[in-house]
DOZADREN-58767 format. One record per residue (C-alpha): residue in three letters; x, y negated, z negated; residue number from 1. Coordinates in steps of 0.2 Angstrom, whole numbers, plus 5000, padded with zeros to 4 digits. Layout:
BEGIN
+------+------+------+------+-----+
! code !   px !   py !   pz ! pos !
+------+------+------+------+-----+
!  ala !    X !    Y !    Z ! NUM !
...
+------+------+------+------+-----+
This chain:
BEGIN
+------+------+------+------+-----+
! code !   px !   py !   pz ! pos !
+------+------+------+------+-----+
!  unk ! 5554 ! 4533 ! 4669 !   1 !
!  unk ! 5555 ! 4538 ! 4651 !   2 !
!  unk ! 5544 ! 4552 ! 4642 !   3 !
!  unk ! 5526 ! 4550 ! 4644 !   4 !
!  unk ! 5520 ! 4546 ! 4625 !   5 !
!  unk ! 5506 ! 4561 ! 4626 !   6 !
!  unk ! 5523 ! 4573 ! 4629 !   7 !
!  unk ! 5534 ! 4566 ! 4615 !   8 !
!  unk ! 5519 ! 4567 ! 4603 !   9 !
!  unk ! 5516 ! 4587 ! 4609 !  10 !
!  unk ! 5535 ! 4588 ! 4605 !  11 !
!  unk ! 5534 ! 4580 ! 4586 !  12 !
!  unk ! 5517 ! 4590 ! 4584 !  13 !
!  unk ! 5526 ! 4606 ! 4590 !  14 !
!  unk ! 5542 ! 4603 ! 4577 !  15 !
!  unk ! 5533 ! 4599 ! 4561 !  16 !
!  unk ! 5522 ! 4614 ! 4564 !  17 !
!  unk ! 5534 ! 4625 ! 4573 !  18 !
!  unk ! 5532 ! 4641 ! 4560 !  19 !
!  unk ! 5515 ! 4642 ! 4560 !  20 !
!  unk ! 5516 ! 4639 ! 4580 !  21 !
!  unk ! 5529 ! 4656 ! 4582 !  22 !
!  unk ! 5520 ! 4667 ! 4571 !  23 !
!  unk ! 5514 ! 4681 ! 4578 !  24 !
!  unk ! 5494 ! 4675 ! 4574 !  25 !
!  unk ! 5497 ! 4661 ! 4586 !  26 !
!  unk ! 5490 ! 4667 ! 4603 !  27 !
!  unk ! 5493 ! 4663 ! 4622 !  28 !
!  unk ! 5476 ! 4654 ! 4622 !  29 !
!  unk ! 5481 ! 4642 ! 4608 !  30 !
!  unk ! 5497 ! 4639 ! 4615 !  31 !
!  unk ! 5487 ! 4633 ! 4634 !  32 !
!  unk ! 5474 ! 4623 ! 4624 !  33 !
!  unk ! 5483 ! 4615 ! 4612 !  34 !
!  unk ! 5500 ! 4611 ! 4621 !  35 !
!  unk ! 5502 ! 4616 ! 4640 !  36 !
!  unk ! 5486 ! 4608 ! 4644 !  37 !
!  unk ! 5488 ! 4593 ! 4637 !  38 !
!  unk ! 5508 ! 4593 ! 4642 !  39 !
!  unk ! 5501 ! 4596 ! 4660 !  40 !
!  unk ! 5488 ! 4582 ! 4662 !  41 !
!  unk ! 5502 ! 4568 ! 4655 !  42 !
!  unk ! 5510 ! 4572 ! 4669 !  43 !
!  unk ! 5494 ! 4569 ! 4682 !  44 !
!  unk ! 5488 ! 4584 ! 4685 !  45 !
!  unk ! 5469 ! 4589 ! 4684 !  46 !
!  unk ! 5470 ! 4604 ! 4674 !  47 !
!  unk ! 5448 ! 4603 ! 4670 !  48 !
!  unk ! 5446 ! 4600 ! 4689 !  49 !
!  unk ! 5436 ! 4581 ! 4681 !  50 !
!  unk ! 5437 ! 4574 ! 4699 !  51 !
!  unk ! 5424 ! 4588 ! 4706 !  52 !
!  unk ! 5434 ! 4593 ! 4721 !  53 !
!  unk ! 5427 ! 4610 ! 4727 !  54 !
!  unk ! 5438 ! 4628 ! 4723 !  55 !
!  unk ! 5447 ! 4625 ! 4738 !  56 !
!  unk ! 5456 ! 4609 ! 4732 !  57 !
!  unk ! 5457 ! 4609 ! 4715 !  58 !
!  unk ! 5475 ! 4605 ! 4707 !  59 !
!  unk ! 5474 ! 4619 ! 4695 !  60 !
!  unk ! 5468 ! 4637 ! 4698 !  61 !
!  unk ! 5467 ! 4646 ! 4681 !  62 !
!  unk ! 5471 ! 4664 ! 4682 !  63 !
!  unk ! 5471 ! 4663 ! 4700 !  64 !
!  unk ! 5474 ! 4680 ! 4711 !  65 !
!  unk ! 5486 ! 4681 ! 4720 !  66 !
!  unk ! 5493 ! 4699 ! 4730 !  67 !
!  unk ! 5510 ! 4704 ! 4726 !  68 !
!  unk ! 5514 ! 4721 ! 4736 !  69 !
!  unk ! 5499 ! 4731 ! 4732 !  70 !
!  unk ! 5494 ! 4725 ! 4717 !  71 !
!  unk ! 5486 ! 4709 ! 4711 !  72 !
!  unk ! 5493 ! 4697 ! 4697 !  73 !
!  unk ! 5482 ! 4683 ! 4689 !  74 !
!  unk ! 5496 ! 4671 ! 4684 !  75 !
!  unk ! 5488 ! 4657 ! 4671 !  76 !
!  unk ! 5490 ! 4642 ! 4681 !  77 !
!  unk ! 5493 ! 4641 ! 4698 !  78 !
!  unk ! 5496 ! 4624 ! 4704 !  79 !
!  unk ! 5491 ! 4616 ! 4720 !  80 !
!  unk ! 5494 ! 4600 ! 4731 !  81 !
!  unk ! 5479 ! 4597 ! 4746 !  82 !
!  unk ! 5473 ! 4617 ! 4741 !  83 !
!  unk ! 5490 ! 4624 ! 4744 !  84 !
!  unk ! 5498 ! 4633 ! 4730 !  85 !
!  unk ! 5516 ! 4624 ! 4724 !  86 !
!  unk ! 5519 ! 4634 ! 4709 !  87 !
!  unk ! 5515 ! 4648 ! 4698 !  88 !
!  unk ! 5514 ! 4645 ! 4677 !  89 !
!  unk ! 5514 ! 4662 ! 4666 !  90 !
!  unk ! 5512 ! 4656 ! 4648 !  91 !
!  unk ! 5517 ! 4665 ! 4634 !  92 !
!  unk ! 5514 ! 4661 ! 4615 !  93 !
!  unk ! 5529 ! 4656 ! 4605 !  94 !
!  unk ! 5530 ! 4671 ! 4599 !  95 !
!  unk ! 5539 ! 4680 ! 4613 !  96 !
!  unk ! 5556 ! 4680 ! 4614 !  97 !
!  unk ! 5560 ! 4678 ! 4635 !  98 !
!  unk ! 5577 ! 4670 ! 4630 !  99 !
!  unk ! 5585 ! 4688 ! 4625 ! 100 !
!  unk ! 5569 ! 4698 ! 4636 ! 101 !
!  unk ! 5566 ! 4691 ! 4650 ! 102 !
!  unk ! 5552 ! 4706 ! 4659 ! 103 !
!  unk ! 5537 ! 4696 ! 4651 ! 104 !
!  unk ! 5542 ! 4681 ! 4662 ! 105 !
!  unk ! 5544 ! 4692 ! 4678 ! 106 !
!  unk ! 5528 ! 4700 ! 4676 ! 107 !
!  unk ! 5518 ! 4689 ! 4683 ! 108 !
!  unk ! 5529 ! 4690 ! 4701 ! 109 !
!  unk ! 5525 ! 4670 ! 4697 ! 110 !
!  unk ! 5539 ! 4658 ! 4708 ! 111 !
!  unk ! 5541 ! 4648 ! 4691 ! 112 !
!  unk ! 5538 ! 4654 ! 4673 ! 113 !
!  unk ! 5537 ! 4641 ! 4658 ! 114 !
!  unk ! 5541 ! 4649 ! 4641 ! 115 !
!  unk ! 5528 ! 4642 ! 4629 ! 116 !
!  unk ! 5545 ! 4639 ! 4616 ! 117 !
!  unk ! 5540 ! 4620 ! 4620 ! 118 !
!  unk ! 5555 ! 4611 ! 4611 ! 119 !
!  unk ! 5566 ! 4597 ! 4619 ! 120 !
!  unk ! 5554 ! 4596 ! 4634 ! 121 !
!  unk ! 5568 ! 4584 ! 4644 ! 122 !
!  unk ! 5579 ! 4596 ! 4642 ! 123 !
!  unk ! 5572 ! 4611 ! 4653 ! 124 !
!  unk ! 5584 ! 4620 ! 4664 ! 125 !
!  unk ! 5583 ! 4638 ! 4676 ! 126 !
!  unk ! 5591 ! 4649 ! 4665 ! 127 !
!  unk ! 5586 ! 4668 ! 4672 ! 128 !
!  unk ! 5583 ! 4676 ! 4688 ! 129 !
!  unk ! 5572 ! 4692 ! 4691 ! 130 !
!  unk ! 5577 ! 4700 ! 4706 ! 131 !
!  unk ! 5587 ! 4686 ! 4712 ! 132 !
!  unk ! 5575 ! 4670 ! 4712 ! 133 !
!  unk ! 5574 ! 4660 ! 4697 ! 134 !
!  unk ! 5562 ! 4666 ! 4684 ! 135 !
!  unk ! 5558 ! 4653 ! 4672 ! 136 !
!  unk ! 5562 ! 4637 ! 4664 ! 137 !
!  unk ! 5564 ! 4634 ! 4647 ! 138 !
!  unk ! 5560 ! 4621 ! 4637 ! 139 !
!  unk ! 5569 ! 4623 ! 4621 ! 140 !
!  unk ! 5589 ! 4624 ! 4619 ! 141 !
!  unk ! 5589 ! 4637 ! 4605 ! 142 !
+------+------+------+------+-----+
């Protein structure tokens, strides 16, 4: 199975744009909107919750809480099969640099944390740890 067309286009749209995209000015919430979204339901998951299904089995929580120790943490997506939780998404813009700084992935406590640098999406791979687990995957070989 190749690259679903909705992703390659996200990656073209990205590359011709990409300054404008990692400027500063370019927020978190234009990054989800606009490109994780989008990237999310090519690949089948139902990221408005169009099917109806009740809070408890929706694929996709957004900012869902979650307890880590004492404190609560609202990753961005939480993403979830039958109402239980596979994975954790913490977003951030372009912008942020979690290749050379990798404490804005791990703040989220999240199992899995995408950076938002959305280059060369068949390329991902685990490149961090915080505090032993994996931290995040990255899209972009730069």
């Amino acid at each position: 199975m190749g690259v679903p067309a909705e992703i390659r286009e996200l990656t073209e749209r990205f590359e011709r744009n990409k300054d404008a995209y990692r400027s500063p000015q370019y927020n978190e919430t234009q990054l989800r909107r606009e490109f994780l979204d989008p990237f999310f339901k090519a690949l089948g998951w139902d990221i408005d919750n169009e099917q109806g299904h009740a809070e408890a089995y929706k694929d996709v929580i957004h900012e869902d809480a979650i307890k880590v120790g004492e404190a609560t943490k609202a990753p961005d997506y939480c993403f979830r099969i039958g109402g239980a939780g596979k994975f954790f998404l913490e977003a951030k813009k372009p912008a942020v640099d979690i290749k050379h700084d990798v404490s804005p992935a791990c703040r989220a406590s999240a199992a899995v944390t995408i950076s938002s640098r959305i280059r060369a999406f068949p390329n991902s791979s685990i490149c961090r740890t915080c505090a032993g687990r994996p931290s995040h995957i990255r899209f972009d070989n730069s």
